[in-house]
Residue frames relative to the residue before (quaternion, step in Angstrom):
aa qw qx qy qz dx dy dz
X 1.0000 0.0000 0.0000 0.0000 0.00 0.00 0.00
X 0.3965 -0.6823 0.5685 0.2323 3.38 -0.68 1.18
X 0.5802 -0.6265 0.4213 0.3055 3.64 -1.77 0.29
X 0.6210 0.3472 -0.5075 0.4861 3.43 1.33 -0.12
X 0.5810 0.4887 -0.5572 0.3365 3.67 0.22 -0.24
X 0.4292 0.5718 -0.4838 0.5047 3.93 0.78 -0.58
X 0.8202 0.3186 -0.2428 0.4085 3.37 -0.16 -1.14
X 0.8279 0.0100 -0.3887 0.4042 3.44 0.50 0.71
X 0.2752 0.6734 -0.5408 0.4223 3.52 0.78 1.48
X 0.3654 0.7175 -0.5349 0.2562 3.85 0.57 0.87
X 0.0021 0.7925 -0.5975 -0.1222 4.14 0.74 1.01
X 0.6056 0.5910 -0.3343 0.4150 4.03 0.98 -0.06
X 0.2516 -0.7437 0.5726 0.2362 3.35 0.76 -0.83
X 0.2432 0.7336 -0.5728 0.2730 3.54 0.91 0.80
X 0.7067 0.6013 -0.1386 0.3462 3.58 1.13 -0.90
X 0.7736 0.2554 0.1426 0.5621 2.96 1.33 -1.70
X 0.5275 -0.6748 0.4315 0.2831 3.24 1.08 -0.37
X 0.7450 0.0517 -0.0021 0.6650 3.51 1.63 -0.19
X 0.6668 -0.5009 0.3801 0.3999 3.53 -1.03 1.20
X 0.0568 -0.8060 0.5798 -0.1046 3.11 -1.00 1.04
X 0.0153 -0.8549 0.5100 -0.0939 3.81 -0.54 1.37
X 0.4665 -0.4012 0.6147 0.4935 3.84 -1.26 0.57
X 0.7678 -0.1163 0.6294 0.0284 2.27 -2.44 0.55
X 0.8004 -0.2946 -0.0270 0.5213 3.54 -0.81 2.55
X 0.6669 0.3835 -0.3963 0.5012 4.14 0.91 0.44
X 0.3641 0.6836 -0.5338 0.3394 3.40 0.57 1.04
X 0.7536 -0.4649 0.2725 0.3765 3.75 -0.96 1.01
X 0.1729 -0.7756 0.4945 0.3521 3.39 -1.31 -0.19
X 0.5338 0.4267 -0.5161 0.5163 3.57 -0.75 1.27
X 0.6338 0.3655 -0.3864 0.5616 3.79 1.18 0.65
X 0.0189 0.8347 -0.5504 -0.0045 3.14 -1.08 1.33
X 0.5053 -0.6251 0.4318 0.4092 3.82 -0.89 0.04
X 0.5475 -0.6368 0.2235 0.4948 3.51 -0.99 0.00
X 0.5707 0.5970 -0.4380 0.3550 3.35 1.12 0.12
X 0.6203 0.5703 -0.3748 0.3867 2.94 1.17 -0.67
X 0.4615 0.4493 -0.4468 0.6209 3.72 1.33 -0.65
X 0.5192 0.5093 -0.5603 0.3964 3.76 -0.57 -0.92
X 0.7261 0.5486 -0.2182 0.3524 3.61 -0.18 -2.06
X 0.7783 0.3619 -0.1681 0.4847 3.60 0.98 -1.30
X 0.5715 -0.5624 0.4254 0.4197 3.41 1.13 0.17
X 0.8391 0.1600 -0.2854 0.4346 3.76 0.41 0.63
X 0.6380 -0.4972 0.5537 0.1981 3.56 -2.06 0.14
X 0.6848 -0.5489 0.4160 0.2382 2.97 -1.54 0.65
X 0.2179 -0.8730 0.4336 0.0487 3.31 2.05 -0.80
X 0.7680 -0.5451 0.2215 0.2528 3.69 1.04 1.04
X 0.5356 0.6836 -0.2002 0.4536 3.12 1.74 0.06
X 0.5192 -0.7164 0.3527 0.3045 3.66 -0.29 1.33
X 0.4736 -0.5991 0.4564 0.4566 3.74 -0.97 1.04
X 0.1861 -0.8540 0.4268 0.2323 3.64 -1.50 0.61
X 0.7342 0.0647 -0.1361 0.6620 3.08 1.51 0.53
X 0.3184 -0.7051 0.6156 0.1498 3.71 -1.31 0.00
X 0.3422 -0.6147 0.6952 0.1473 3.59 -1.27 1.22
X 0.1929 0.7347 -0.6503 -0.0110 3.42 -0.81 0.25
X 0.1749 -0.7256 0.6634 0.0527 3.43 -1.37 1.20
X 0.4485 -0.5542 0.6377 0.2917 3.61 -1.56 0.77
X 0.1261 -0.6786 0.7182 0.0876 3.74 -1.24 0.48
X 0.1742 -0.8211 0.5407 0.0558 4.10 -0.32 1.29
X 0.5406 0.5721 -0.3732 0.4911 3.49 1.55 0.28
X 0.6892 0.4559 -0.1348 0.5468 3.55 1.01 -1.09
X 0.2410 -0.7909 0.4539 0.3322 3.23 1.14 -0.72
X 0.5849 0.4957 -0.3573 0.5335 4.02 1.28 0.08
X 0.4769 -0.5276 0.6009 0.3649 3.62 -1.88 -0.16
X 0.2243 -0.6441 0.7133 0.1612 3.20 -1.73 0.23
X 0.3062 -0.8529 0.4130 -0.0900 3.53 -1.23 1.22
X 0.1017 0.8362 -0.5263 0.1159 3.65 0.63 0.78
X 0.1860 -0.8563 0.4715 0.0994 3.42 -0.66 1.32
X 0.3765 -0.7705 0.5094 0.0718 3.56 -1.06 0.78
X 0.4302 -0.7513 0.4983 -0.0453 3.08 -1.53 1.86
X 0.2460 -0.7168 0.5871 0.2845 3.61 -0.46 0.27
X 0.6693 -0.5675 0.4605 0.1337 3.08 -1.61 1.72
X 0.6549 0.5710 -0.2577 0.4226 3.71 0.60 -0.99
X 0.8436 0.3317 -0.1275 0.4026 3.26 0.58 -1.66
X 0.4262 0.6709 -0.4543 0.4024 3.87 1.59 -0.15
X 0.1078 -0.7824 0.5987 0.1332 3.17 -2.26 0.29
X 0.5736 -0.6518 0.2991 0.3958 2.75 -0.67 0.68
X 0.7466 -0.5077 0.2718 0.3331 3.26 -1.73 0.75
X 0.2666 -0.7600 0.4855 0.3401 3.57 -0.82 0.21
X 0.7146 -0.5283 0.2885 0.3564 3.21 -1.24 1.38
X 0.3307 -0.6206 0.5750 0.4181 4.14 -0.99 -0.08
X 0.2726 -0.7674 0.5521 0.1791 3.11 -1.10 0.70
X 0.6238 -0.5335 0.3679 0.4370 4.06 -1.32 0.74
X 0.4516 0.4965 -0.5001 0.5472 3.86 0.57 0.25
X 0.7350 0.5657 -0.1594 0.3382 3.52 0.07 -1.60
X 0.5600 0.5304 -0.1774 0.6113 3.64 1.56 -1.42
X 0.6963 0.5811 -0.1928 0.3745 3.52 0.53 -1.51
X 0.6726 0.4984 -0.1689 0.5202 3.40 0.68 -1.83
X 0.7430 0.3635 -0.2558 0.5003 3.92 0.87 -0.97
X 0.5814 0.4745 -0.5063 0.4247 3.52 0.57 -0.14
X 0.6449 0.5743 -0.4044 0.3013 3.48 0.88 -0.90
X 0.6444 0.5426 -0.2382 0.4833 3.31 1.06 -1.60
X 0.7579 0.2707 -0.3380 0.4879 3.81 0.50 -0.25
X 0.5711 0.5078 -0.4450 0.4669 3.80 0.62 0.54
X 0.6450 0.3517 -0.3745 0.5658 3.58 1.51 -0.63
X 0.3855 0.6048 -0.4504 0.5317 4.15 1.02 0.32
X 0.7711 0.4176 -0.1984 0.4377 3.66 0.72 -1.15
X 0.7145 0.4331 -0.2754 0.4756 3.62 1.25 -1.20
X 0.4322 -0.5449 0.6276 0.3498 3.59 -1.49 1.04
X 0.4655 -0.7206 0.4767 0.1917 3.45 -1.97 0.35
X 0.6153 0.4472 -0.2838 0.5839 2.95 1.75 -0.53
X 0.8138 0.3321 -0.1852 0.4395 4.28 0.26 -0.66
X 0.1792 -0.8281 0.4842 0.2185 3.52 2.11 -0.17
X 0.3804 0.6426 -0.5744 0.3353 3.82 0.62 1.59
X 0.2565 -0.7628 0.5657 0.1799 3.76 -0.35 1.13
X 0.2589 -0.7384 0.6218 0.0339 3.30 -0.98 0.79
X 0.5966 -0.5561 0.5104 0.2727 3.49 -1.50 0.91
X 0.6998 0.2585 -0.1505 0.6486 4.04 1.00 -0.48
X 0.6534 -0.5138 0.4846 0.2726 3.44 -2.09 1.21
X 0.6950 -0.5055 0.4769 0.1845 3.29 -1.28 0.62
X 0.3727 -0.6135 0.6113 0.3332 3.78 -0.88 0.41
X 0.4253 -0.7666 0.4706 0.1001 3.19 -1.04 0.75
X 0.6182 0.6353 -0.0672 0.4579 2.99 1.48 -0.68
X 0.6321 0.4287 -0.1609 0.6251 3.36 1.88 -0.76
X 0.0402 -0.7731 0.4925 0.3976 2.75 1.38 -1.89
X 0.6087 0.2668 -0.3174 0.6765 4.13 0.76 -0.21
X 0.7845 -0.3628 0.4684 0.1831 2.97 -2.60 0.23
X 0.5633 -0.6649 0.3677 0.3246 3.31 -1.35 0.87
X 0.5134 0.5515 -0.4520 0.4775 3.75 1.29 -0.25
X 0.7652 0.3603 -0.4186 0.3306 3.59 0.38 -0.51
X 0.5178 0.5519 -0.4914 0.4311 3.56 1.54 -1.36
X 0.6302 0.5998 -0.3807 0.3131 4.22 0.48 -0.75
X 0.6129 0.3619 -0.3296 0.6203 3.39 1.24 -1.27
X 0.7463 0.5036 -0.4174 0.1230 3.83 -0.10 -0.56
X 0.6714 0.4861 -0.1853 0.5279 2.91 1.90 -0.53
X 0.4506 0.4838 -0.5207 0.5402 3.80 1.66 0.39
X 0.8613 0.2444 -0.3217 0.3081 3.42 -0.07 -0.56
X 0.3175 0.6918 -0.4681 0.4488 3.52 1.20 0.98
């Protein structure tokens, strides 16, 4: 057994305070939240019940992905037509320049925040 696995082989939580496992060797009936996400549900308010944790010898630090019990999750709540509505808006004002008010078929640069015709005109007549 290598020393970084030791250091994240704590199934007591004497160490951490919460079961603690290497990296893809973590129980079964514990999931991340993506992995709920993936399965169609949430974590739904329920305390984390353990923690994967992986050494990274490039970065020199650890990386930490906590884990949910399978049993106690729910399932996602549906979107609602407000919710559908409220996001279409917010990604059409992502789409619409502010200065020439032309919506485009693709998200705005952030970085400019307006369209490449105008960043073009703004920087000819500079």
């Amino acid at each position: 057994m290598s020393a970084a696995w030791g250091k994240c082989f704590d199934p007591s939580g004497a160490r951490y305070g919460i079961p603690t496992y290497p990296w893809r060797l973590a129980p079964d009936g514990l999931a991340t939240r993506r992995q709920l996400r993936a399965r169609g549900l949430r974590p739904g308010g329920q305390e984390i019940a353990a923690q994967v944790m992986r050494v990274n010898r490039r970065q020199g630090g650890v990386r930490v992905s906590y884990l949910y019990r399978l049993d106690l999750a729910k399932p996602v709540r549906p979107m609602t037509s407000r919710k559908w509505g409220a996001l279409a808006l917010a990604m059409l004002a992502r789409r619409t320049c502010p200065r020439c008010r032309i919506t485009y078929s693709y998200c705005l640069s952030t970085r400019y925040g307006i369209c490449g015709l105008c960043i073009t005109a703004e920087s000819a007549a500079a």
